[in-house]
C-alpha positions as CSV (number, residue, x, y, z in Angstrom):
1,X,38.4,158.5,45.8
2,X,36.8,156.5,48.5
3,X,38.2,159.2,51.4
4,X,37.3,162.1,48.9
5,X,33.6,160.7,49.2
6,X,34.0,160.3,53.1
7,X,35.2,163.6,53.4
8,X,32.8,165.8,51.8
9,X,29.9,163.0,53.6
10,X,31.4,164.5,56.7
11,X,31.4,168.2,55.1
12,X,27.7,168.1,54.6
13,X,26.9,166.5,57.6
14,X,28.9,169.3,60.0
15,X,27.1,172.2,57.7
16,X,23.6,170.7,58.8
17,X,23.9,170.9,62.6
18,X,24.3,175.1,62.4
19,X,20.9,176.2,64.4
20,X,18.3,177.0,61.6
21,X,17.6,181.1,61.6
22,X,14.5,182.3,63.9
23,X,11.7,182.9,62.2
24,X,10.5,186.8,62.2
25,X,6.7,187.5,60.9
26,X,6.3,189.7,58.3
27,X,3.7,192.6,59.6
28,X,2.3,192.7,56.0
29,X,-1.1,194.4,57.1
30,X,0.8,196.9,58.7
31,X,-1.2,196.2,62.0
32,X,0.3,194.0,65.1
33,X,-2.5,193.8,68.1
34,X,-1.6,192.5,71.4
35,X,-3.5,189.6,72.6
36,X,-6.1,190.5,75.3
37,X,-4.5,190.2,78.5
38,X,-0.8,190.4,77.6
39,X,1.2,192.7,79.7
40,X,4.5,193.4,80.3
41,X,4.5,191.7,83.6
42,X,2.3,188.5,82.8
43,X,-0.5,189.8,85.1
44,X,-4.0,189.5,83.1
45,X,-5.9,191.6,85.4
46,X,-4.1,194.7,84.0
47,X,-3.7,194.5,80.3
48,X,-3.1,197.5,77.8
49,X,-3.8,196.8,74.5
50,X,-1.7,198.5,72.0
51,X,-2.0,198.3,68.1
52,X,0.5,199.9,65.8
53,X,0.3,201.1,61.8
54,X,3.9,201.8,60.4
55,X,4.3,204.5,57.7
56,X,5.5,204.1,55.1
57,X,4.1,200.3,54.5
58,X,6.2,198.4,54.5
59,X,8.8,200.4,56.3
60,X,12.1,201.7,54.5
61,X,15.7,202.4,55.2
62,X,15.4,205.6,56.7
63,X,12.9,207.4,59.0
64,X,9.5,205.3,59.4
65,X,6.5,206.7,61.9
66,X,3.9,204.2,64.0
67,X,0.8,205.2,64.8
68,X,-0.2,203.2,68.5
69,X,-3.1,203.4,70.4
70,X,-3.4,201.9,73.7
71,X,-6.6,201.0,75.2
72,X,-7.5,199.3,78.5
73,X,-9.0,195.9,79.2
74,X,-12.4,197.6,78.9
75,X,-11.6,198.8,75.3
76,X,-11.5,202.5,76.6
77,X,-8.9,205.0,74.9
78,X,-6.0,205.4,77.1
79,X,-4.5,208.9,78.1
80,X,-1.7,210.2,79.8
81,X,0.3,207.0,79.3
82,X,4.5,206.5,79.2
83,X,5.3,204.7,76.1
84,X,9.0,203.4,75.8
85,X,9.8,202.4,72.2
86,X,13.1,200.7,71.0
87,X,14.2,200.1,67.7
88,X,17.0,196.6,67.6
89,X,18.2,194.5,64.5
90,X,18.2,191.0,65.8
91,X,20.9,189.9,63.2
92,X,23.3,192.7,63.8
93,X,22.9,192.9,67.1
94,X,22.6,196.9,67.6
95,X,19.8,199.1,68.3
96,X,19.0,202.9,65.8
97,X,21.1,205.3,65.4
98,X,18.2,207.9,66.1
99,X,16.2,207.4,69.4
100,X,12.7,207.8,68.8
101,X,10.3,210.6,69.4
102,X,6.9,209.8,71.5
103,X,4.1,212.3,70.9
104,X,0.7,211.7,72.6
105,X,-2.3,213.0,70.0
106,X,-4.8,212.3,71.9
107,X,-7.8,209.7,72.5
108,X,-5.7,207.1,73.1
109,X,-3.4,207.5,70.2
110,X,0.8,208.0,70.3
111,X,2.7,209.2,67.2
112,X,6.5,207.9,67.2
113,X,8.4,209.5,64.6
114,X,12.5,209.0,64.0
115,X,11.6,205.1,64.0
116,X,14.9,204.7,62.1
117,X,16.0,201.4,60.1
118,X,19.6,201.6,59.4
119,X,19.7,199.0,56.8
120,X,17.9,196.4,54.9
121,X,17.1,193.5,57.4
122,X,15.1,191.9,60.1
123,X,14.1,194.9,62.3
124,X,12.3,194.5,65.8
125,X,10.5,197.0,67.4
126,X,9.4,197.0,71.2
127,X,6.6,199.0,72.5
128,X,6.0,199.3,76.4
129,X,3.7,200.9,77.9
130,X,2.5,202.0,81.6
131,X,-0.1,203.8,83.2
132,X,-0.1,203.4,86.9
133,X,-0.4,200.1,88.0
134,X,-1.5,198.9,83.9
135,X,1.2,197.9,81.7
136,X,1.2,196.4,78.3
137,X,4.0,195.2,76.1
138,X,3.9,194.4,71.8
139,X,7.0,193.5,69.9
140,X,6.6,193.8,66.6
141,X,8.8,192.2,63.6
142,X,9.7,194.3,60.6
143,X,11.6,193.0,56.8
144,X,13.1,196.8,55.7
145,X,14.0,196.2,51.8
């Protein structure tokens, strides 16, 4: 009886050393903002700020679309800009199955459609953007039920 004891001590002791699981925020609001002055290559002096609405809200299994604007540091609508987007499930490791579709509507606004969530799950989704020598960079962290 004594070893039994010993044993499963041991048991529960081994099962609490795992790594606890990263913590992913909720984007509940449906808005993410990037802090003033976060770029995509740490440099302050040339921040785009980028904000992003998902539709639905919250997002679903299937096709979602983000609205972004971009703006630079002086708050000023930003046009003609290259936005990369990629879609990656942090617990399975892979990205979409549909790459998504950039659209600029004008006045500083982007529409992404074919943002794709595969299955229910943590879902990250990584927005870069670049005009000339500005860059800008927002990561934002989805729960698809």
């Amino acid at each position: 009886m004594k070893r039994a004891l010993s044993v499963l001590a041991l048991l529960f002791a081994i099962a609490g050393c795992g790594n606890p699981p990263p913590e992913v925020a909720d984007v509940d609001a449906g808005t993410e903002t990037a802090d003033a002055g976060q770029t995509a290559n740490g440099d302050p002096t040339n921040p785009l700020a980028l904000t992003a609405t998902i539709a639905p809200n919250p997002p679903q299994v299937g096709r979602n679309t983000l609205s972004v604007t971009i703006k630079g540091a002086n708050g000023v609508p930003v046009t003609g800009a290259t936005l990369k987007v990629k879609v990656f499930s942090p617990a399975m490791g892979h990205g979409s199955s549909e790459t998504p579709v950039v659209t600029e509507s004008g006045n500083g606004v982007y529409t992404v459609t074919r943002v794709t969530f595969t299955m229910v799950g943590q879902w990250q989704v990584t927005l870069d953007a670049t005009k000339g020598a500005l860059s800008g960079t927002k990561v934002l962290d989805y729960t698809v039920n």
